[in-house]
C-alpha positions in Angstrom: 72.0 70.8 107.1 74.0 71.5 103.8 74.9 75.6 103.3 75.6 75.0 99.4 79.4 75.8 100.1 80.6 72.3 100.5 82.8 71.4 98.3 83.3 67.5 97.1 86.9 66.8 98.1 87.4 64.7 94.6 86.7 67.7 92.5 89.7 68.7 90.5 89.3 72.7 91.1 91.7 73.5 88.5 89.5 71.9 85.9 85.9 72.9 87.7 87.2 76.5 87.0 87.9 76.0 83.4 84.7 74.0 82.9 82.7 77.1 85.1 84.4 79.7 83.1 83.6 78.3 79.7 80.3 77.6 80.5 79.9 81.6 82.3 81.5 83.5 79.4 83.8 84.5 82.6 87.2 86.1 82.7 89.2 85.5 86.3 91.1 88.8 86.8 94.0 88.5 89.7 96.2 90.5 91.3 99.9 90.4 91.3 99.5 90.0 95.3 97.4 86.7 95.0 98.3 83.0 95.6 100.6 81.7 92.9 97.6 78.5 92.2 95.2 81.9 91.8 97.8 83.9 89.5 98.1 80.5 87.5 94.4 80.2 86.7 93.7 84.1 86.0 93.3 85.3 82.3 94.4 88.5 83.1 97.6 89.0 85.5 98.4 92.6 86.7 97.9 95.6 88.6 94.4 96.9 89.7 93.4 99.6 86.6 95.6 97.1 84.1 93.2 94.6 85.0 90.1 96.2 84.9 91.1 97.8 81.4 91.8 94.2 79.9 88.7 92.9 81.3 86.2 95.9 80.1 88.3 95.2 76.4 87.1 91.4 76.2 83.6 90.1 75.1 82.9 88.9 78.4 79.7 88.5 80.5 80.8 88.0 84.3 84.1 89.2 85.4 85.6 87.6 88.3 88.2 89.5 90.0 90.9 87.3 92.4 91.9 91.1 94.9 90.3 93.2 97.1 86.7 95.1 97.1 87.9 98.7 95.7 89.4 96.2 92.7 86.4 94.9 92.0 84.3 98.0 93.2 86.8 99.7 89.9 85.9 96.7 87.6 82.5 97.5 87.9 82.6 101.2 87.6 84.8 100.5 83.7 82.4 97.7 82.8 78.5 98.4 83.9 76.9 96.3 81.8 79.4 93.1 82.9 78.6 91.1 85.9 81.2 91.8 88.3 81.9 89.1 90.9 84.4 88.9 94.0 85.2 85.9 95.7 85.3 87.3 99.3 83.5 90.5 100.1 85.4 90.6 103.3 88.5 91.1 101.1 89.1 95.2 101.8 91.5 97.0 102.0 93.0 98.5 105.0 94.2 101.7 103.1 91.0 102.0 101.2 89.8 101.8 104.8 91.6 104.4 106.4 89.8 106.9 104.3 86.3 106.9 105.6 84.0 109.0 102.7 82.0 110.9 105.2 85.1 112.0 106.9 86.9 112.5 103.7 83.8 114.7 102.7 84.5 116.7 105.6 88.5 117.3 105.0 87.7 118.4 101.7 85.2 121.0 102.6 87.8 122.3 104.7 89.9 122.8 101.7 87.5 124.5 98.5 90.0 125.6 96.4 91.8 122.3 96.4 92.0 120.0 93.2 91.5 116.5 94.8 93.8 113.8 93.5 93.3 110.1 95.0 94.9 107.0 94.4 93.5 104.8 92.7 93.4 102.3 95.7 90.4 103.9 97.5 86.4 103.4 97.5 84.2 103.8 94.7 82.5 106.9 97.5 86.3 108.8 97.6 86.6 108.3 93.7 83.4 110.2 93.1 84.5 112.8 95.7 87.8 112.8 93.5 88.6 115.6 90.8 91.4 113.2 89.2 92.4 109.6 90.2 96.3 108.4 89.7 98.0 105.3 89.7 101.2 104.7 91.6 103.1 104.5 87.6 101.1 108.0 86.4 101.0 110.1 89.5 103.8 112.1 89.1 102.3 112.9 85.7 99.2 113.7 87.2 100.2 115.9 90.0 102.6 117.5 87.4 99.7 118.3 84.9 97.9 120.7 87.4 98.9 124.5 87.1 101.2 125.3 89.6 98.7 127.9 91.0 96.2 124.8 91.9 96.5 123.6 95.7 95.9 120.0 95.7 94.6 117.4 98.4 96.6 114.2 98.0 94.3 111.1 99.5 94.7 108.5 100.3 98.1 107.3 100.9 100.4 109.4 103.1 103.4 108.4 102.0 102.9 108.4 98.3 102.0 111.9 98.6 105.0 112.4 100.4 107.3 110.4 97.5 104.9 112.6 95.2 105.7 116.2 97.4 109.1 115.5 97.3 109.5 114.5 93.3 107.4 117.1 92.4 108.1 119.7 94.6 104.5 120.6 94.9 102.8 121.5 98.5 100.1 119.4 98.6 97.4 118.1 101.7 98.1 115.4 102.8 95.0 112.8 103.9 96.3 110.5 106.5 96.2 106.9 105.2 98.5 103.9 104.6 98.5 100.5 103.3 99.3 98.0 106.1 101.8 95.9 104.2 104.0 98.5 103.0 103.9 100.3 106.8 105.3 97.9 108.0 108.8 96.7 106.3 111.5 96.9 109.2 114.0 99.3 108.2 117.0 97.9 110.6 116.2 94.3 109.5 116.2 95.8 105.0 119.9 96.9 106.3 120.8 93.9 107.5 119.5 92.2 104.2 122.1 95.0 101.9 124.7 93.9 103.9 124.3 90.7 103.4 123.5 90.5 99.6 126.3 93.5 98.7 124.9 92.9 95.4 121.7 93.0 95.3 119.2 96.2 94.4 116.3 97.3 96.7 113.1 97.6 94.5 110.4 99.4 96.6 106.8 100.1 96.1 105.5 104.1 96.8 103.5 103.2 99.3 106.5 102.8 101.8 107.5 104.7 104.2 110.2 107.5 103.1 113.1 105.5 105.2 112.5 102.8 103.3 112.4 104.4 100.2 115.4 106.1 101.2 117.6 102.9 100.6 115.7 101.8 97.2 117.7 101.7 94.1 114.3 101.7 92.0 111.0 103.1 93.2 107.7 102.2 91.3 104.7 100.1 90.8 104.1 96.2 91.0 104.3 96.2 87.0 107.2 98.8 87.4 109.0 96.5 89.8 108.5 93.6 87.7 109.7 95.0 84.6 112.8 96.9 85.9 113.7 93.3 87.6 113.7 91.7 84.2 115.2 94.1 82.5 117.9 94.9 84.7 121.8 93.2 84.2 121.2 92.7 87.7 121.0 89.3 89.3 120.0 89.5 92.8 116.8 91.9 94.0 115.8 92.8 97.6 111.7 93.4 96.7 110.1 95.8 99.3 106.5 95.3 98.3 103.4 92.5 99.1 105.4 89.3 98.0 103.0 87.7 95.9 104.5 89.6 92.8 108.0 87.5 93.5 106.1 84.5 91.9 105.7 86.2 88.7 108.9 87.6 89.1 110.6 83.9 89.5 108.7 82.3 86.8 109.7 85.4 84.3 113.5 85.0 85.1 114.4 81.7 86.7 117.6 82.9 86.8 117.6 85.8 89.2 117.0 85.9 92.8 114.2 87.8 94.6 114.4 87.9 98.1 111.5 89.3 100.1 111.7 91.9 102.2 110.7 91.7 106.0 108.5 93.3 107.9 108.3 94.0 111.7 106.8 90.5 112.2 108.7 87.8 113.0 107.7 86.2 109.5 110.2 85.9 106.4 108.1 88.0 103.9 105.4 90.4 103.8 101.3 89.4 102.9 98.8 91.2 102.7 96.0 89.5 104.8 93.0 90.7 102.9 94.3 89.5 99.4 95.5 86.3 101.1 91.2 85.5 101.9 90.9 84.3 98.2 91.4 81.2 97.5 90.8 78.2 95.3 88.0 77.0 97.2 85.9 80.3 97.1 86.6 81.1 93.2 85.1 78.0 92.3 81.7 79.1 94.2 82.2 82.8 93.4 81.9 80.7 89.8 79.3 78.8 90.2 77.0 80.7 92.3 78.0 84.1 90.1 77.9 85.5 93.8 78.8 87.4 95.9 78.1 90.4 93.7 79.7 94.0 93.3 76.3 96.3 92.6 76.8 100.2 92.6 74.1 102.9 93.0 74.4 104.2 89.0 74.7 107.7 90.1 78.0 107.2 92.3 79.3 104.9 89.6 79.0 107.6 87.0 80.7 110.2 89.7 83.7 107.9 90.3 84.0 107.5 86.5 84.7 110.5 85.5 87.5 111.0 87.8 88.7 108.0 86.5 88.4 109.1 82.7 90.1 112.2 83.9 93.0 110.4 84.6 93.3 108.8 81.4 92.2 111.7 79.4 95.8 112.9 80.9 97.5 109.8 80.5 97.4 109.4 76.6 
């Protein structure tokens, strides 16, 4: 019995998407972390918030965004009157998913006098329970535009609160969640990379642990990462972060070397599995069937906006 997700083998999915598109009034929104075929096709190319921002900016009518669900979930929250669609719902997020809202709720009762500041990787539930959301490239500003007298909860990520605490030398709660891909680069085995490339510089995402970030010679977003690589003198870069931004990175400057760094794993780089669960294959139906679909309850959506538009009221 046919399910409606075969997919004829002859198609040309390259084209089927650029037919689908047209014929939608679609944008394809991806991730830096996404298959190089997926970054290829996209419109947009970027961080989470970049992305969403491009998308709410175009004339669009369905927005199909190549990530993870709080991506999407953020899309949706910028752009309510677009279609948002996601190619696999079972793409999460496994720091988004360390932050439970009901037990979030419950932290942050514990703490009234608190001004709550969450990444911006977290649910559309912990942005609406959020006084201010950050990026990894504004948080610093962010944390640093709160009087000194505020106490603040930092959520999700425990270890860019902890880059944050220790840049900003604010005491701040921290909520205890990571990101799976960036928990897990092996310190002993980024040593024995330096040693072997003397030359090279370490470029490491936030969301690493402090020992990592320890031996970094730059420290910043994706889009941070990439730009510092292109703009550096620099030919050779160690890249401590998902390594699906090194294919941007290669095609930007041919002439450098990026060389992933590895995790615990006995594998040579570092993926993220839930990014990894797009594909090709799926756009193309996400495409054609418009489905699956991001829908938010209009009163949580409104709640996570604001403290979304808080952020970029401070951001200007």
């Amino acid at each position: 019995m046919s399910t409606g997700l075969e997919i004829d083998p002859r198609l040309d999915l390259f084209e089927e998407i650029a037919r689908l598109k047209k014929e939608k009034n679609a944008v394809i929104l991806a991730h830096y972390y996404q298959d190089a075929d997926i970054q290829d096709i996209a419109d947009f190319i970027g961080d989470s918030l970049q992305l969403s921002q491009e998308a709410a900016k175009t004339n669009a009518s369905i927005i199909l965004f190549a990530g993870v669900h709080f991506m999407a979930e953020t899309a949706k929250i910028i752009s309510p009157t677009k279609k948002v669609i996601l190619p696999d719902m079972a793409a999460g997020c496994s720091l988004a998913d360390s932050c439970p809202p009901e037990a979030f709720k419950a932290f942050k009762d514990k703490h009234p006098d608190h001004v709550v500041v969450s990444y911006i990787n977290c649910s559309a539930a912990i942005k609406a329970l959020t006084d201010i959301v950050c990026t990894s490239s504004n948080a610093e500003k962010i944390i640093e535009s709160i009087p000194k007298d505020k106490k603040i909860i930092f959520a999700p990520d425990r270890n860019l609160g902890a880059y944050l605490k220790k840049k900003t030398g604010r005491d701040m709660v921290l909520w205890d969640g990571a990101c799976m891909v960036h928990e897990i680069f092996s310190l002993e085995k980024l040593l024995r990379l330096k040693e072997r490339h003397l030359a090279a510089e370490v470029l490491a995402h936030p969301e690493c642990e402090a020992a990592i970030l320890d031996h970094a010679d730059f420290i910043g977003s994706t889009t941070a990462i990439l730009n510092y690589a292109l703009q550096s003198e620099k030919k050779q870069f160690i890249v401590v972060t998902e390594s699906g931004i090194l294919h941007q990175m290669r095609k930007a400057a041919p002439d450098k070397e990026f060389i992933p760094a590895p995790p615990n794993a006995n594998c040579a780089c570092n993926d993220c599995p839930h990014m990894k669960l797009n594909t090709l294959e799926k756009i193309y139906l996400c495409l054609r069937d418009e489905s699956p679909e991001i829908i938010l309850d209009e009163a949580l959506r409104v709640a996570a906006s604001a403290s979304i538009e808080r952020m970029l009221a401070i951001s200007k």
